[in-house]
C-alpha positions as CSV (number, residue, x, y, z in Angstrom):
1,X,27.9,21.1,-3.8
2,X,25.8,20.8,-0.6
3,X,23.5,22.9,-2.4
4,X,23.2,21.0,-5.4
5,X,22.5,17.5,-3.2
6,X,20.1,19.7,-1.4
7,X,18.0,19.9,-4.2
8,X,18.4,16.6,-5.9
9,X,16.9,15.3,-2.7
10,X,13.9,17.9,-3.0
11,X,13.3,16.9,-6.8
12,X,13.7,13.1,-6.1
13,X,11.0,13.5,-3.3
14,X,9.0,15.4,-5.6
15,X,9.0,12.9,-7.9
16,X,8.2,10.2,-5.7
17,X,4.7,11.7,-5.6
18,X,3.8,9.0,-8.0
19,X,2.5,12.4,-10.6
20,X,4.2,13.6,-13.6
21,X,5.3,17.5,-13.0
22,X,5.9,19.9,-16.0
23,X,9.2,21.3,-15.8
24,X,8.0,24.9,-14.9
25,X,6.3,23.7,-12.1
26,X,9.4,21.7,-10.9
27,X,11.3,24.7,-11.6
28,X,9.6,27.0,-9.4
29,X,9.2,24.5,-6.6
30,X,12.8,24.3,-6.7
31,X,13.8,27.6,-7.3
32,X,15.6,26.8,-10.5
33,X,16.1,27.9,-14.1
34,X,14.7,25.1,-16.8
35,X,18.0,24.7,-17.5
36,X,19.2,23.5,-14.4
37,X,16.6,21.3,-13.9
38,X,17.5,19.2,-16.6
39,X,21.0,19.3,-15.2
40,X,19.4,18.1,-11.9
41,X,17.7,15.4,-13.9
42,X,20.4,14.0,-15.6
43,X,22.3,13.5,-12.6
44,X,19.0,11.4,-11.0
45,X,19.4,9.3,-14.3
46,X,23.2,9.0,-13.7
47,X,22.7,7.4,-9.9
48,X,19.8,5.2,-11.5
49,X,16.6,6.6,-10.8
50,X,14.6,5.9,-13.9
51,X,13.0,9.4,-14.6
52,X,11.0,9.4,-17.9
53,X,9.7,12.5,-20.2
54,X,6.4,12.9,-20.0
55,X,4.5,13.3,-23.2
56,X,2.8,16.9,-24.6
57,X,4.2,19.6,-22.6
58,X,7.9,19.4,-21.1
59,X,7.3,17.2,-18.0
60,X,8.8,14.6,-16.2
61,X,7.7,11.3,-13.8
62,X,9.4,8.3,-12.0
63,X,9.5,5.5,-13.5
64,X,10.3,1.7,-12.6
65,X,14.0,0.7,-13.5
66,X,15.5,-2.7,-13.9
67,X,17.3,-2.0,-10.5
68,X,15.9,-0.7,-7.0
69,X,17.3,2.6,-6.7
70,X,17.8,4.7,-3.0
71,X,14.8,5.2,-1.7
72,X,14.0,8.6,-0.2
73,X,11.6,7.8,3.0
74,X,10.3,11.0,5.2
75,X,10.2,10.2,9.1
76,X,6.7,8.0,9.1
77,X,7.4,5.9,6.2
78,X,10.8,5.2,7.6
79,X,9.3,3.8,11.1
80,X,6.4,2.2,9.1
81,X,9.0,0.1,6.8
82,X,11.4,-1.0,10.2
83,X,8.0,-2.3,11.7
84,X,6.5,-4.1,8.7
85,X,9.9,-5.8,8.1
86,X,10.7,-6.9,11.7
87,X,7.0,-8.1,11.4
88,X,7.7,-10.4,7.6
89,X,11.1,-11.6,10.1
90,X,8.3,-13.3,12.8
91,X,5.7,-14.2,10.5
92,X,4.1,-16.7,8.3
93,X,5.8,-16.5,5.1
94,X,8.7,-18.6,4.9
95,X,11.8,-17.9,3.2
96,X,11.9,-14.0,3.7
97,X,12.8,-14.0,7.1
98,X,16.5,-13.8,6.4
99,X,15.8,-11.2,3.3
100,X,13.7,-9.0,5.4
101,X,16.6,-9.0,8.8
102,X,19.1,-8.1,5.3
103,X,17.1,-5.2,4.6
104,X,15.9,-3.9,8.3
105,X,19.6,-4.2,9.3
106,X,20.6,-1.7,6.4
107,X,18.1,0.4,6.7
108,X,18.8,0.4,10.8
109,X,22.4,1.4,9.6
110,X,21.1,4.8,7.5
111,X,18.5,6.0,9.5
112,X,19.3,9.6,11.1
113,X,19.5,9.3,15.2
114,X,16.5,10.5,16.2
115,X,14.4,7.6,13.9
116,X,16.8,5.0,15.0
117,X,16.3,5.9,18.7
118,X,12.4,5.9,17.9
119,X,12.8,2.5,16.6
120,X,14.6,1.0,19.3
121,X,12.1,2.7,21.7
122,X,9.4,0.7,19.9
123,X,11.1,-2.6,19.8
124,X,12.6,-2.8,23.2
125,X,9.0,-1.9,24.4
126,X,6.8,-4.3,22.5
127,X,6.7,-8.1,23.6
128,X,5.0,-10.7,21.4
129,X,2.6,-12.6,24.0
130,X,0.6,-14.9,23.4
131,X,1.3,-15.5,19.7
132,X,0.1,-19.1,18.1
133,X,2.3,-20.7,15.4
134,X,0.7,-20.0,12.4
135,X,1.5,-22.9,9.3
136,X,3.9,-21.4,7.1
137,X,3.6,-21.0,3.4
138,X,6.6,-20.4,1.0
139,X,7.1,-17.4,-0.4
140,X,7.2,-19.1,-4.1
141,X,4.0,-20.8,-3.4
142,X,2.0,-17.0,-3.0
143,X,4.1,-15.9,-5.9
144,X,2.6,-19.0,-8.3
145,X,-0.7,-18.2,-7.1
146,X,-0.4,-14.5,-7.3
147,X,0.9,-15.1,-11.0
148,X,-2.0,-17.2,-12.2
149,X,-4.2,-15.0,-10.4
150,X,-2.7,-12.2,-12.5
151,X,-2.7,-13.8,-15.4
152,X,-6.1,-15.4,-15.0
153,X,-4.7,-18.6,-15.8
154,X,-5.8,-22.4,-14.4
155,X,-4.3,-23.9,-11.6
156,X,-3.3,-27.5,-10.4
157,X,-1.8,-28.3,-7.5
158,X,-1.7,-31.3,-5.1
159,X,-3.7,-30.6,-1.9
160,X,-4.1,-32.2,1.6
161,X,-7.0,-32.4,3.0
162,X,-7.6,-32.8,6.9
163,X,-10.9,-35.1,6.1
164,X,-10.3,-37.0,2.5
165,X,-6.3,-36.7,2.0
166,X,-4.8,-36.0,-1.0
167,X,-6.6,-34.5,-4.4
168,X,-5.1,-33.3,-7.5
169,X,-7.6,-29.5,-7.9
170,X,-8.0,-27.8,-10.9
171,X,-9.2,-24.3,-10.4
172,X,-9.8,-20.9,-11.9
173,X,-8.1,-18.5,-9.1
174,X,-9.3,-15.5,-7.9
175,X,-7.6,-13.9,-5.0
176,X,-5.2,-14.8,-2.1
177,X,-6.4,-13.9,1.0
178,X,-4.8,-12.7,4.6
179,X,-7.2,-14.4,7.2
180,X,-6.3,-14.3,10.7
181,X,-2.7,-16.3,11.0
182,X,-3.7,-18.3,7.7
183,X,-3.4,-17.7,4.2
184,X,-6.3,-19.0,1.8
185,X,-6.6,-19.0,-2.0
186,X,-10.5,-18.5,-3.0
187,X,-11.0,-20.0,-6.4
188,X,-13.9,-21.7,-8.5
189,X,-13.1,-25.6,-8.8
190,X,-13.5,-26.8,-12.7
191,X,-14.1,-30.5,-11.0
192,X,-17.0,-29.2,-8.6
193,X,-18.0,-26.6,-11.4
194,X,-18.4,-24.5,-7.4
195,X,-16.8,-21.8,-5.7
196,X,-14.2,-23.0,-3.2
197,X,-11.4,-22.1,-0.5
198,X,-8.1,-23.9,-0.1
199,X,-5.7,-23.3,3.0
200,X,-2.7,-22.5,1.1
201,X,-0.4,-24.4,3.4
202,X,-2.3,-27.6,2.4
203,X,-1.2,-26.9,-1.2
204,X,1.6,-27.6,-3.9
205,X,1.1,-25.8,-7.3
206,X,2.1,-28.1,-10.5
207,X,3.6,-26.0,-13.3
208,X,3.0,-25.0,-15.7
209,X,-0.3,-23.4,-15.1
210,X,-3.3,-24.1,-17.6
211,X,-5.3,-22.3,-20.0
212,X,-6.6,-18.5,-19.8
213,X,-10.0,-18.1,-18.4
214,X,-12.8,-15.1,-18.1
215,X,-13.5,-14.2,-14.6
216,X,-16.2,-15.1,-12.8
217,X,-18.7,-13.3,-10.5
218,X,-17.6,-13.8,-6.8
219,X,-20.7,-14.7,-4.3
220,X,-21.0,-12.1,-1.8
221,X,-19.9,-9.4,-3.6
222,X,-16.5,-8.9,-2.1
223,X,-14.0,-11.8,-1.4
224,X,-13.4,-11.0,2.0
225,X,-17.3,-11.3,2.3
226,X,-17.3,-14.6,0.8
227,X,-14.6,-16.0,2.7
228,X,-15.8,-15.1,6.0
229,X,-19.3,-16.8,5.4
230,X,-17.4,-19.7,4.0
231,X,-14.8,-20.2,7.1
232,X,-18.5,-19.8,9.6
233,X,-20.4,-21.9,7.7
234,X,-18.1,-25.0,7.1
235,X,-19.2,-28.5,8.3
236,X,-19.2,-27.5,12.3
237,X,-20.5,-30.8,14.6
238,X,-22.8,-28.1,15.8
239,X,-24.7,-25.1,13.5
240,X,-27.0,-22.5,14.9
241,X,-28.8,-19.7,14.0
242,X,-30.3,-17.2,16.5
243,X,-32.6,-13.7,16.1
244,X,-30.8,-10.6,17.9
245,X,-33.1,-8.1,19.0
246,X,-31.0,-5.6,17.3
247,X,-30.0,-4.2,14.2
248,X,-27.4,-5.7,12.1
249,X,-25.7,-2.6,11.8
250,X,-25.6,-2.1,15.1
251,X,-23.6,-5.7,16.0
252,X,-21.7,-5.9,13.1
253,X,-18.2,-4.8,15.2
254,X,-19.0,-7.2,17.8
255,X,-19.2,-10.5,15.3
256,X,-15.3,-11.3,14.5
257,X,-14.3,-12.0,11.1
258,X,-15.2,-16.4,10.7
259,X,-17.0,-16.0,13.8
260,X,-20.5,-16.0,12.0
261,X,-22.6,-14.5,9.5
262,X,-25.3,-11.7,10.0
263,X,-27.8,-11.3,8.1
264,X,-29.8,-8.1,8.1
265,X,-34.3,-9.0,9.1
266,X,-35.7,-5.1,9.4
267,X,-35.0,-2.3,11.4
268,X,-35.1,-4.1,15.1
269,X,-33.1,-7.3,14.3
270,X,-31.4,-10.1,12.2
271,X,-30.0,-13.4,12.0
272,X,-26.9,-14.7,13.5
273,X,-25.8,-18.1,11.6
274,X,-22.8,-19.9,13.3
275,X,-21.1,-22.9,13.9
276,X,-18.9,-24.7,16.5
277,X,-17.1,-27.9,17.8
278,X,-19.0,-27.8,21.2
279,X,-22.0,-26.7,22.5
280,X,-20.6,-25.0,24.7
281,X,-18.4,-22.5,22.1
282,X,-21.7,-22.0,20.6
283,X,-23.7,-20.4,24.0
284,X,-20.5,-18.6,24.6
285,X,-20.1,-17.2,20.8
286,X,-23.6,-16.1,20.8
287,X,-23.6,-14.6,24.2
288,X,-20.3,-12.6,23.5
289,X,-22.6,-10.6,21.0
290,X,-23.5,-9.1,24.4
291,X,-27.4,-8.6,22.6
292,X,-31.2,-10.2,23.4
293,X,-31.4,-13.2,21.1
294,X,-33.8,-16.1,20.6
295,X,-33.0,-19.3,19.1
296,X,-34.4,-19.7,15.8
297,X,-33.0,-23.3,14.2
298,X,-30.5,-24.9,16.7
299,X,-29.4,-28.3,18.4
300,X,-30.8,-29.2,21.9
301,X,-27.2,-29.4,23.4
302,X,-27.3,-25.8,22.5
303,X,-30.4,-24.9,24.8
304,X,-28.7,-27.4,27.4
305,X,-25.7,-25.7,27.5
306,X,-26.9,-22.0,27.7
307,X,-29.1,-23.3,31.0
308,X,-26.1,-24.4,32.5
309,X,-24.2,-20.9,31.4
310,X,-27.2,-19.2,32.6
311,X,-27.3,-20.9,35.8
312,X,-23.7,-20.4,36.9
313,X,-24.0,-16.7,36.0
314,X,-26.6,-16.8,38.5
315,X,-25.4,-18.6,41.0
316,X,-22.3,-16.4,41.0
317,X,-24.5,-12.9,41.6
318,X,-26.7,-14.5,44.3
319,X,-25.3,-13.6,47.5
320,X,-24.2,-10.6,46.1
């Protein structure tokens, strides 16, 4: 009997390969006669693990079932789940904090000893510092959005705007996007016939969603791309952009994601374009590029402030 759970174990982890196996090979990875392998198969189907017949030759794959099965984890994907779900517990989603402690706690109660004490390790040595609240968004909210998205269907939805207030939007949706502590839905706007970005915790989808539509070609080529130019080049009191005497290639790692937008000149420099509240943020972003630069469009404040930057730096290596 020990040998027979033995093996189910090997064949369920072989099919969790996400790949269809023919029964002979199956049957020689498990020692087995053909025979016995359906035996072993018929059990997996018997516990509820949804393995199909493969079309042509005699083969067999995992399929999705109408109910979540055991799931067979090796060591790292164990520790890798525990983390991600103690991560959903403290983050932005609402509504699947208490879900996600449900699940860590019963998968805390099965893992072998040695995982466990690797996960307790991990969490009695890591402290959340300096964490900002990030707004939350409900979990049915991403789902809406994530359904039209799928579907490429129109949505409306009430938004709330920090400068004009409340707006009824109609738009075509593209993508939800992970940004930093915020969630954004990039979409084109049927009203401004124009590509835009909406905070997702501004927003309240109306149901049912509208029409099918053909998707359209994202600026930027990517929509990460597109949604970091659009988060740097929003209405900032104060816009700026300044040569580097350096390659973009070469900077690229030291411009955070919203931070700004590089754009490649030749071989020995490009443009920075950025925006900030003060003129101060400004002369610090563009000196935390650590590169030579040289103002090509910018305010006056911005030439004011990097004097006075300049100056204290100076002053502070003097009598040194």
């Amino acid at each position: 009997m020990v040998e027979t759970s033995g093996r189910l174990l090997k064949l369920l982890s072989l099919l969790q390969s996400h790949r269809a196996w023919s029964g002979t090979e199956l049957a020689e990875r498990l020692a087995v006669s053909r025979r016995t392998l359906r035996r072993d198969v018929e059990r997996l189907r018997e516990l509820g693990y949804p393995v199909h017949a493969t079309q042509g030759a005699a083969g067999y794959r995992l399929g999705a079932g109408a109910e979540l099965p055991p799931l067979l984890l090796d060591d790292d994907e164990a520790i890798a789940v525990v983390i991600g779900l103690r991560t959903a517990a403290d983050g932005s989603v609402t509504g699947i904090e208490e879900s996600s402690l449900r699940a860590l706690t019963k998968l805390e109660q099965v893992l072998p000893s040695r995982l466990r004490h690797r996960v307790h390790t991990l969490h009695t040595a890591t402290v959340r510092a300096g964490a900002v609240p990030a707004p939350e968004v409900s979990a049915g909210t991403l789902m809406a959005i994530a359904e039209a998205c799928r579907r490429r269907e129109r949505l409306r939805f009430d938004y709330i705007s920090p400068r004009s207030g409340h707006s009824i939007r109609s738009v075509e949706p593209h993508s939800l996007v992970s940004f930093g502590r915020h969630w954004y839905l990039v979409a084109w706007d049927t009203d401004r016939t124009d590509w835009r970005t909406f905070r997702v915790d501004r927003l309240t989808p109306r149901t049912p969603t509208g029409p099918r539509f053909s998707p359209r070609e994202l600026p930027d080529g990517d929509v990460a791309t597109y949604l970091a130019h659009q988060l740097s080049s929003q209405t900032w009191p104060f816009r700026a952009t300044v040569t580097l005497h350096e390659p973009a290639a070469a900077v690229a790692d030291r411009v955070w994601p919203g931070m700004g937008v590089i754009e490649p000149v030749d071989d020995h420099s490009c443009l920075l374009h950025l925006g900030a509240g003060t003129p101060r943020d400004l002369a610090w972003m563009i000196t935390s590029v650590d590169a030579d630069f040289t103002l090509t469009h910018a305010p006056p404040e911005l030439a004011d402030a990097l004097r006075t930057q300049g100056t204290r730096c100076l002053n502070a290596v003097r009598e040194v």
